[in-house]
C-alpha positions, 0 to 999 in steps of 0.5 A, spaced: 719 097 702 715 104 704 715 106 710 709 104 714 708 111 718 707 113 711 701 107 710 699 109 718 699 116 717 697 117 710 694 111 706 691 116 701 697 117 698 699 110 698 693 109 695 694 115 690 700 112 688 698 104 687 692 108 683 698 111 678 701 104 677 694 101 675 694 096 681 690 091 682 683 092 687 687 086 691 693 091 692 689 096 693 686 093 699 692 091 702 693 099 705 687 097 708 689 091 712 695 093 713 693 101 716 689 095 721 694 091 722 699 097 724 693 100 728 692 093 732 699 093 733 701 099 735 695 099 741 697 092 743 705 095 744 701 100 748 698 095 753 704 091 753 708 097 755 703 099 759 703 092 764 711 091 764 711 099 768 706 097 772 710 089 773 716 094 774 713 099 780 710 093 783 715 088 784 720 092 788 714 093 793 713 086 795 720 085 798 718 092 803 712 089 805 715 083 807 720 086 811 714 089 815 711 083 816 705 084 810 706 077 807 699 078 806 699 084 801 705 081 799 703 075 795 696 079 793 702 084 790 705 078 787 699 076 784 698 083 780 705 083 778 704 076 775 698 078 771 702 083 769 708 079 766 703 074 763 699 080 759 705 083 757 708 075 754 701 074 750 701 081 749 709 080 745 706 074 741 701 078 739 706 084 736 710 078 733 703 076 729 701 082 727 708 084 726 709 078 722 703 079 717 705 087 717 712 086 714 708 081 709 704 085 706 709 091 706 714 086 702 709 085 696 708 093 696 711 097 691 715 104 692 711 110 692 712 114 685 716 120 684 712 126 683 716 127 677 714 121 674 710 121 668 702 118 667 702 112 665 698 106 665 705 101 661 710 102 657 706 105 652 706 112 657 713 113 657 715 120 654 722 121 650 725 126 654 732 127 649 734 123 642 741 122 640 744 119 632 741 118 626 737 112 625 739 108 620 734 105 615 732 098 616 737 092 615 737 085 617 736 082 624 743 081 628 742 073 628 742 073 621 748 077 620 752 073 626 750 067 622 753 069 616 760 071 619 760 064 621 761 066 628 754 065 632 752 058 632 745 058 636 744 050 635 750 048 638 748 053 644 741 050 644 745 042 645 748 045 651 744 048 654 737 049 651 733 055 648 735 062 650 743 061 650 748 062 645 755 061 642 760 067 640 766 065 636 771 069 634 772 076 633 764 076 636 766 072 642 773 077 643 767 083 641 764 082 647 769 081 652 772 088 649 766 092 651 765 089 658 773 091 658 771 099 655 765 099 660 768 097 665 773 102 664 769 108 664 766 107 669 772 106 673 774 113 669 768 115 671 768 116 678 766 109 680 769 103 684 770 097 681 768 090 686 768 083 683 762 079 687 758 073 687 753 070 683 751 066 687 746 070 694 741 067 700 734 070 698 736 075 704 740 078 699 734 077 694 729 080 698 733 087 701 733 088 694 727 087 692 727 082 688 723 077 693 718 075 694 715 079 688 719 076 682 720 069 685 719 066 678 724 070 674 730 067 678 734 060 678 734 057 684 739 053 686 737 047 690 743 046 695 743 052 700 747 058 701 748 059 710 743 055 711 737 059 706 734 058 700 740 061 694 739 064 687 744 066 681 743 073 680 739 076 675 743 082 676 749 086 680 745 090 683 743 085 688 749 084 690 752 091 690 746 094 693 748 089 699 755 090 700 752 095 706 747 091 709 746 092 716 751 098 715 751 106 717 756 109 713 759 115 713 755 122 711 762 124 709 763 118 704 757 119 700 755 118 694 758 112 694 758 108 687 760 102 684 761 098 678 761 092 677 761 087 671 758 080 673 754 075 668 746 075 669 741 069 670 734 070 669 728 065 667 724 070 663 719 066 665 714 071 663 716 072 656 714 066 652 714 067 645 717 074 645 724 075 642 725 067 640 731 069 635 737 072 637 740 075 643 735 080 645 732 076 651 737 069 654 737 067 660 744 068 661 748 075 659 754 080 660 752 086 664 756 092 667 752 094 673 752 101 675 750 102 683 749 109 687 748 110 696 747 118 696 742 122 701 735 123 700 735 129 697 741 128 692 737 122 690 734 126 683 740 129 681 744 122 682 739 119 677 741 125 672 747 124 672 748 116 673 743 116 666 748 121 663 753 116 664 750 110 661 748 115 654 756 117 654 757 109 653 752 109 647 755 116 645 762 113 645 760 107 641 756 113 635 750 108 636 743 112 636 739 111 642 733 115 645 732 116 653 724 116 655 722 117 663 718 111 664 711 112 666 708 110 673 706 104 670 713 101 667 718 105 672 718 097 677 715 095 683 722 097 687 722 104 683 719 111 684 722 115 678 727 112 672 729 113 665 730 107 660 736 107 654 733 104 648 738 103 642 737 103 635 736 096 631 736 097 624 733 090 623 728 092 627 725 098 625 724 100 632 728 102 639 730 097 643 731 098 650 739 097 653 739 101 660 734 102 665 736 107 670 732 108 676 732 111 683 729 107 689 729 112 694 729 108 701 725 103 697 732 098 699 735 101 704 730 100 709 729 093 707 737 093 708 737 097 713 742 101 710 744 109 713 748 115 715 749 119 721 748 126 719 753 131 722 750 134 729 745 128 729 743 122 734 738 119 729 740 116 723 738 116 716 736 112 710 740 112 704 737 112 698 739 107 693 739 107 684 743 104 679 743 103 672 745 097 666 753 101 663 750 096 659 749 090 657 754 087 653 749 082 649 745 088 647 750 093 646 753 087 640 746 087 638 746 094 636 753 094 633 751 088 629 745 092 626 747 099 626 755 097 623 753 092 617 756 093 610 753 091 603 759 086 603 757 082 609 763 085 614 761 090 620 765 095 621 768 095 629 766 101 632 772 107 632 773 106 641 772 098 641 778 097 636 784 099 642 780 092 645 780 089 639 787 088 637 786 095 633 781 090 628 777 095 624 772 091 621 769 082 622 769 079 615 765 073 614 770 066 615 772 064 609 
C-alpha cells in the first residue's frame, strides 16, 4: 500500500507513476477520490479534536460553579459540553467512514515505480541487462521427451485432478525432488535461514502481501475458514514468509534479515486460458524455493542486486543459459517498484522463458503489515522495505533440463551438481 501522505502531498507523482504502468482512467481517478477523501478526513479530525479539547476545558468548570452555587451556569455548561462530546461521536463515525473507503482505495493502488525502472507499456518493454550460456539450437518440447522416457504421464494426472497437473515417476519424480534439495542447499549456504510454514493462510495474510483484493481470482479459496477469516492455499512462499514479522518492529541490528523457504504453490491461472495447454510450464500446482529479504530502505537496490545474483548463481550451477531482463513499468507488478526476471533457455521453444522474478517492494508491504525498525538514537519507527525472489521453481527448472540436456539417443543427461542428489546418476534413459 503507498503512503497516503504521498497521494495528500503529491498526487502528481502518483499519478505519474499509474501513467508508467499504462493504468487505466479509472485508476487514475482514484488519486483524485482519494487526495478528497484524505482532505475530508484530516478536516473532520481536525474538529473532532477541536471539540474533545473544548469538552475537556469545560468539564472541570461545572463542579467549581456548582461549588459556588451557579447551578445555573452550570447546567448551561453542561450542555456546551454536551454538544461537544455529541460533535466529537459523529465526528469519529465520519473518520471511520472516510477512513473506511480511503484504505479501500489505497488497497487497489499499485506501488510507485522505481525511477530505475525501465519504460514500458508490457513485457514487450523489458530491456536485457546480462546474458549467460550458449543457446542450444532447437529440439523438442520437454512433454515430448518426458513421454518418451516413460516417466510423465499427464493422462493419469488429468483422471486425478484435471487439466494443469501432472504426474513424475521415477528418476524424473527423484530429479525434482533433488533440485528443490540443491536450492535449498544454497541458499541455506548462501546466507539464508531456512523456515517450513504453512499452506494454507487467512485473507489477512493475503492482503498484507498484496495479493488481495487485487488478484482474488488467481487464488483457491478454501471453503472452511481459517480463525474465523476467509482462507486460502498460497500461490507462493512469499506470502507466508514476508508475514512472519506482521505487526513486528525488529531489531536495526539484525537486518537484512533473509529467508528461504521450499513450499508447494497453488495458483488458479485464471487469466491464462489456452496459453501453455502441454506440459508443466504453467500448473496450478508446483515446487518452488522462495527467497525473502526485510532490509532498510536505502539497502533496498543493492538487495534486489544481490538476491538476483543468487537466483543466476542456481541457473550457473545448473550450465543452463538464461538471460536477466529489468521489467518494465508495465510488467514489474502491481506490488513491485523495480525488478528483474530470469528467463531460461528452452530448446523446444526457441525462445527464453521466464524462471525467476526477483522484485523490491520498498514499503509497498511492510506498510500493509506494518512491519518496522527502530533506528539507533530515534523514537520514531521506520518501515521495512521488503523483496523476494523464485530460487527457483523446481517444475521450470526440470523443464529447462529436459530441453537443453537431451541426447540423440533419447536419454538426457543429469546436470554435473544435480547427480550427488541423485544417487551419482549421470544420465535418464527411457524405460524399457
Amino acid at each position: 500500500m503507498i503512503d497516503p501522505n504521498l497521494v495528500a502531498q503529491n498526487p502528481d507523482a502518483v499519478r505519474e507513476s499509474l501513467r508508467r504502468r499504462n493504468a487505466s482512467e479509472e485508476m487514475l481517478g482514484m488519486v483524485e477520490r482519494l487526495v478528497e477523501l484524505i482532505s475530508q478526513r484530516r478536516a473532520a479530525q481536525t474538529e473532532r479534536d477541536e471539540n474533545l479539547s473544548r469538552r475537556n476545558k469545560l468539564s472541570p468548570q461545572i463542579g467549581a460553579l456548582l461549588k459556588q452555587g451557579r447551578a445555573v451556569d452550570a447546567e448551561a455548561l453542561k450542555g456546551e459540553v454536551k454538544l461537544a462530546s455529541d460533535r466529537a461521536a459523529a465526528l469519529d463515525a465520519q473518520i471511520a467512514s472516510l477512513q473506511e473507503e480511503e484504505t479501500r482505495l489505497l488497497l487497489w493502488l499499485p506501488n510507485q515505480v522505481h525511477p530505475d525502472t525501465p519504460d514500458g507499456a508490457d513485457e514487450h518493454g523489458n530491456v536485457v541487462v546480462r546474458r549467460w550460456g550458449s543457446p542450444r539450437p532447437g529440439g523438442r518440447p520437454h512433454d515430448e521427451i518426458a513421454a518418451s522416457l516413460g516417466m510423465y504421464d499427464p493422462e493419469r494426472a488429468a483422471k486425478l485432478s484435471g487439466s494443469r497437473f501432472y504426474v513424475l515417476t521415477d528418476a524424473l519424480a527423484r530429479m525434482e525432488r533433488a533440485l528443490v534439495a540443491l536450492f535449498a542447499d544454497m541458499a541455506e549456504a548462501g546466507g539464508y535461514r531456512e523456515v517450513l510454514v504453512p499452506y494454507m493462510v487467512t485473507a489477512e495474510s493475503m492482503a498484507g502481501t498484496g495479493q488481495l483484493p487485487k488478484f482474488e481470482e488467481d487464488l483457491f479459496k478454501l471453503t472452511a475458514e481459517l480463525s474465523g477469516q476467509p482462507a486460502y492455499l498460497i500461490p507462493t512462499a512469499e506470502v507466508p514468509v514476508t508475514n512472519l514479522h506482521r505487526d513486528e518492529i525488529l531489531d536495526e541490528a539484525q537486518l537484512p534479515l533473509r529467508y528461504f523457504a521450499f513450499t508447494p504453490c497453488f495458483r488458479s491461472e485464471a487469466g491464462s486460458a489456452g496459453r501453455d495447454t502441454r506440459g508443466i510450464i504453467r500448473v496450478h500446482q508446483f515446487h518452488k524455493v522462495e527467497l525473502v529479504w526485510f532490509t532498510r530502505p536505502e539497502e533496498g537496490v543493492a538487495a534486489l542486486d544481490t538476491l538476483t545474483g543468487h537466483a543466476q548463481t542456481v541457473l550457473e550451477r545448473l550450465e543452463l543459459p538464461y538471460q536477466t531482463v529489468a521489467r518494465c513499468a508495465g510488467d514489474v507488478g502491481n506490488g513491485g517498484a523495480k525488478g528483474f526476471d530470469l528467463e531460461v533457455w528452452l530448446p523446444g521453444q526457441s525462445a527464453y522463458r521466464e524462471i525467476s522474478s526477483c522484485t523490491l517492494f520498498t514499503d509497498f508491504q511492510s506498510r500493509r503489515l506494518k512491519t518496522r525498525f527502530k533506528r539507533e538514537g530515534e523514537k520514531k519507527t521506520t518501515l521495512v522495505h521488503t523483496l523476494n525472489g523464485s530460487g527457483l521453481a523446481a517444475g521450470r527448472t526440470l523443464v529447462a533440463i529436459l530441453e537443453n540436456y537431451a541426447q540423440d539417443d533419447g536419454s538426457v543427461v543429469v546436470p554435473v551438481a544435480l547427480r550427488p542428489y541423485m544417487g551419482g546418476l549421470a544420465r535418464i534413459v527411457p524405460r524399457s
